[in-house]
C-alpha atoms as one frame of an Amber mdcrd trajectory, in Angstrom:
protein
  14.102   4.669  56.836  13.298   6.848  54.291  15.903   5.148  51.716  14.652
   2.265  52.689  10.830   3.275  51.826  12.173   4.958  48.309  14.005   1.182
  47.256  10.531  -0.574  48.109   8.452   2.332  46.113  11.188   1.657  42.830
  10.881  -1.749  43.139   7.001  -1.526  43.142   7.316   0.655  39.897   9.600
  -1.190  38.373   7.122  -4.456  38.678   4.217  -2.812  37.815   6.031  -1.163
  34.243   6.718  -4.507  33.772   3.477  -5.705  34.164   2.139  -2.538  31.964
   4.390  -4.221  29.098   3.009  -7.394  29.113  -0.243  -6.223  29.467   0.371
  -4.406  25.893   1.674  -7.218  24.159  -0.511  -8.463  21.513  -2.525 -11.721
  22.213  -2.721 -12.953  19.019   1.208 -13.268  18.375   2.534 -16.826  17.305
   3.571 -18.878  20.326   3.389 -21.730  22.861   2.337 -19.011  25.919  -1.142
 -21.218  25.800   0.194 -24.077  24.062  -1.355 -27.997  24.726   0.429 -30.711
  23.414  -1.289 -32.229  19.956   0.440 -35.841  19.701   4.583 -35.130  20.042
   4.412 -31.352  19.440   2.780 -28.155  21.353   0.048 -26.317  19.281  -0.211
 -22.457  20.407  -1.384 -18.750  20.138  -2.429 -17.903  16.914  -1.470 -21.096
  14.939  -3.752 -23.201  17.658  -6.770 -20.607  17.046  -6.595 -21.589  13.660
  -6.001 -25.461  14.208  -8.921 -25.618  15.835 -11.188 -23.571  13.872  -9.938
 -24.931  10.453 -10.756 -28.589  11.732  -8.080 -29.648  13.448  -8.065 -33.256
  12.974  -8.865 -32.550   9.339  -5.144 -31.242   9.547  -3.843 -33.980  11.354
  -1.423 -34.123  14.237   1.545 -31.279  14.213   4.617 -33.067  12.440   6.921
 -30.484  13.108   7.297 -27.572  16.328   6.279 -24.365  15.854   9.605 -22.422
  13.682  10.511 -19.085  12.414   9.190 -18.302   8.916  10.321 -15.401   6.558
  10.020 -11.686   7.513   9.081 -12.220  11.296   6.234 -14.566  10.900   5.940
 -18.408  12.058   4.591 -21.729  10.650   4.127 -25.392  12.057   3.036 -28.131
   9.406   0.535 -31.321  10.144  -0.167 -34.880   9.026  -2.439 -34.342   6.194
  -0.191 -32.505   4.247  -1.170 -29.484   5.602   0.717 -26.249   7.332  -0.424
 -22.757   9.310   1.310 -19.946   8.643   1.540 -16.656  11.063   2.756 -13.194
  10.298   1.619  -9.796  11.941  -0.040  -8.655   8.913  -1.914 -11.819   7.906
  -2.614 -13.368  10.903  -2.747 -17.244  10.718  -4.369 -19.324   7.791  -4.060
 -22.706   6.559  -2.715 -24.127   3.256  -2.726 -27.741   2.288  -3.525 -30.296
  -0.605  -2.473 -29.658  -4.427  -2.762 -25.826  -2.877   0.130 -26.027  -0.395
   2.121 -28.316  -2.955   1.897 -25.297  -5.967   2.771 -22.869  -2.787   5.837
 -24.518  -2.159   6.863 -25.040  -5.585   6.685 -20.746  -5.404   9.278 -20.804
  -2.614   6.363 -20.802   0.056   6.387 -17.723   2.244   9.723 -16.332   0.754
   8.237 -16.651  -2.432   6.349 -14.566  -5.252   3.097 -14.854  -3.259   4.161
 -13.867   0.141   1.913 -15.264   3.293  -1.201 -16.732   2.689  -4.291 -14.036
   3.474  -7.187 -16.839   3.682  -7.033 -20.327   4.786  -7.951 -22.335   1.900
 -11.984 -22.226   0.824 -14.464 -23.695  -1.330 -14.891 -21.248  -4.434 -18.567
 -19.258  -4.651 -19.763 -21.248  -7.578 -18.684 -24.305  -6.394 -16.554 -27.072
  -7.823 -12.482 -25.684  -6.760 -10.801 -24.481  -3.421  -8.704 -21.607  -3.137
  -6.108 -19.321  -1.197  -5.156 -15.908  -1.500  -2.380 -14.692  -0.192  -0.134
 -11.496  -0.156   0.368 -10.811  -3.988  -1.751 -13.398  -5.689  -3.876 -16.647
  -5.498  -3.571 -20.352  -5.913  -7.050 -21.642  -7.199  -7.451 -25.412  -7.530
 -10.244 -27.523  -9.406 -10.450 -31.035 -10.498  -9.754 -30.920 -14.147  -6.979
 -28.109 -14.163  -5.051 -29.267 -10.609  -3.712 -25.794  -8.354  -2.419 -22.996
  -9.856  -1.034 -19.691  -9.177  -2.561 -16.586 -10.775  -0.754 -12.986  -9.976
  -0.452  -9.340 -10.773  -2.534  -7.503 -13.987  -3.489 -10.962 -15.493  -5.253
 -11.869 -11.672  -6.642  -8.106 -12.092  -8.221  -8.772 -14.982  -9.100 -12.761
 -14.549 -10.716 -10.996 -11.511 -12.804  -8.619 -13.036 -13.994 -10.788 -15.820
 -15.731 -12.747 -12.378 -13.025 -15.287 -11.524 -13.678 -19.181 -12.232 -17.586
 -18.006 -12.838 -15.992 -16.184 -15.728 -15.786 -17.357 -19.256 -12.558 -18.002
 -18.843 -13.278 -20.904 -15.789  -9.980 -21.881 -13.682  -6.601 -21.243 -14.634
  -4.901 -24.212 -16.645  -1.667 -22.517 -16.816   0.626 -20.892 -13.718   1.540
 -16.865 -14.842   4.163 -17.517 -17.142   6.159 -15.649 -19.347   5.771 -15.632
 -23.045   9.422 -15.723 -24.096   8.596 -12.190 -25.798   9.547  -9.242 -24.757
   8.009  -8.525 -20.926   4.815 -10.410 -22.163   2.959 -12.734 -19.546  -0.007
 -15.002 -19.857  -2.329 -17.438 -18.170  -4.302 -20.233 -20.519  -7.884 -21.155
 -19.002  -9.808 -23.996 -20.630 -11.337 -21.283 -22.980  -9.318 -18.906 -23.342
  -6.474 -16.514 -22.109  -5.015 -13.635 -20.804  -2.147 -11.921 -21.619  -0.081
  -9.234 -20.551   2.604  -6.913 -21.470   4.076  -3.488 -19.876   2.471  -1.368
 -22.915  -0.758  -3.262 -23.573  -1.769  -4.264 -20.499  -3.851  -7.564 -19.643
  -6.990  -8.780 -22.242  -8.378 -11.758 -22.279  -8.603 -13.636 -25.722 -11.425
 -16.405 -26.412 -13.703 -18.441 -28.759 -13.373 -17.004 -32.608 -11.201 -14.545
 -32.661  -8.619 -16.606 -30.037  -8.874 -18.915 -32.686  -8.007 -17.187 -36.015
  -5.156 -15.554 -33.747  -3.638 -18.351 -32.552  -3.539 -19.893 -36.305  -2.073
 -16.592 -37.505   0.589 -17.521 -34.426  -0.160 -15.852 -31.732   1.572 -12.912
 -29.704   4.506 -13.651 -32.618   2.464 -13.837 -35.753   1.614 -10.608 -37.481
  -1.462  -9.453 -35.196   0.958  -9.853 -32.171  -0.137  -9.174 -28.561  -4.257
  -8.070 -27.670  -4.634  -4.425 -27.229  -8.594  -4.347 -26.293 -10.965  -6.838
 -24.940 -13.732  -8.066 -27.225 -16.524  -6.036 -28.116 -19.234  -5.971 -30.873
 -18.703  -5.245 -33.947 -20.674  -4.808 -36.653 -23.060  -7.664 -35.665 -20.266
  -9.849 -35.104 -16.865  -9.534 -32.612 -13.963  -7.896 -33.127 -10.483  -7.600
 -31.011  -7.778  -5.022 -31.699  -4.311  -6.148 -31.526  -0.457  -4.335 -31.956
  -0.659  -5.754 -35.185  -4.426  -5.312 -36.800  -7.720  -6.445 -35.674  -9.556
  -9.702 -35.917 -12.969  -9.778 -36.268 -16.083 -12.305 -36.704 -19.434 -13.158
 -37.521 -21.622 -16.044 -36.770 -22.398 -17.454 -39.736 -25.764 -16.417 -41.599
């Protein structure tokens, strides 16, 4: 009797540990626990949260199952060339359009950018959509198409105020320079570039100008040390090789 009354009392603890586990398990992980079906695949968990509040049928209907992704995390892609991505540290956003095309040309979630942080957005001063994602952005815009924009040179694009800089949208991927470590971005004004010892400075207007005809990060002024600043009633820029400066004309 009294085995018989310790076997029932282990059993009873062993379901209710069980229970205790499940209990704990995070309700926001990837999966088909609370799936429905969406045409001829389920939709569930975190990815169908996001289907759903990103529009759903603005996504279209699921072309694929829900599959494993890199580092632990899960995607599922939809009509309107568009795809969810999951990951414990992101949670789940969208990417699609020109965006998700420049994404995959990256190597998606494997890729330089890692898993998208956002789902894609209309930009604060209007006109271009964007993502961010782990180490970068994609920002896309009628007249420059998507482009990726990562590390110092997003730093700085960043801190000049983005595509309500001077600078506008990227025109140009990162990309290297073929010199050295160097890096750059064009924009339709301007640029940034980057290198290990000067860092990231954005060149523009005049001074880009006389630069670029004294050629560039390998002509004689070489790579931009400084921003512009005033000087002298005019600009000036400082550069590994000299500075360039200008005034309007009188």
């Amino acid at each position: 009797m009294t085995l018989h009354r310790r076997t029932v009392r282990s059993r009873a603890l062993t379901a209710l540990a069980a229970l205790t586990v499940a209990a704990a398990l995070p309700a926001a992980v990837a999966g088909t626990a609370q799936a429905r079906m969406i045409g001829g695949f389920e939709v569930g968990g975190a990815i169908e949260t996001e289907y759903d509040s990103a529009g759903g049928a603005a996504l279209g209907e699921p072309t694929s199952p829900e599959s494993d992704a890199a580092a632990g995390g899960k995607y599922q892609t939809f009509a309107n060339n568009a795809a969810i991505y999951w990951h414990p540290d992101t949670n789940a956003n969208t990417v699609s359009g020109q965006i998700r095309d420049k994404f995959a040309e990256t190597g998606n979630e494997s890729g330089k950018l890692g898993y998208p942080t956002t789902r894609e957005q209309n930009t604060p001063s209007g006109g271009g959509r964007y993502n961010h994602f782990q180490k970068g952005s994609i920002y896309w815009s009628v007249g420059t198409g998507a482009h990726q924009i990562s590390g110092p040179i997003r730093d700085k694009w960043a801190a000049l105020g983005w595509e309500s800089s001077p600078l506008g949208f990227p025109l140009t991927d990162v990309s290297a320079t073929g010199k050295g470590d160097g890096q750059f971005t064009m924009f339709p004004t301007g640029a940034i570039y980057w290198t290990s010892k000067t860092g990231a400075h954005a060149v523009w207007g005049n001074i880009q100008a006389d630069w670029i005809r004294a050629g560039g990060e390998n002509g004689r002024y070489g790579y931009p040390t400084s921003d512009e600043y005033d000087y002298q009633g005019g600009k000036a820029q400082d550069f590994t090789g000299g500075k360039i400066t200008w005034k309007p004309e009188r």
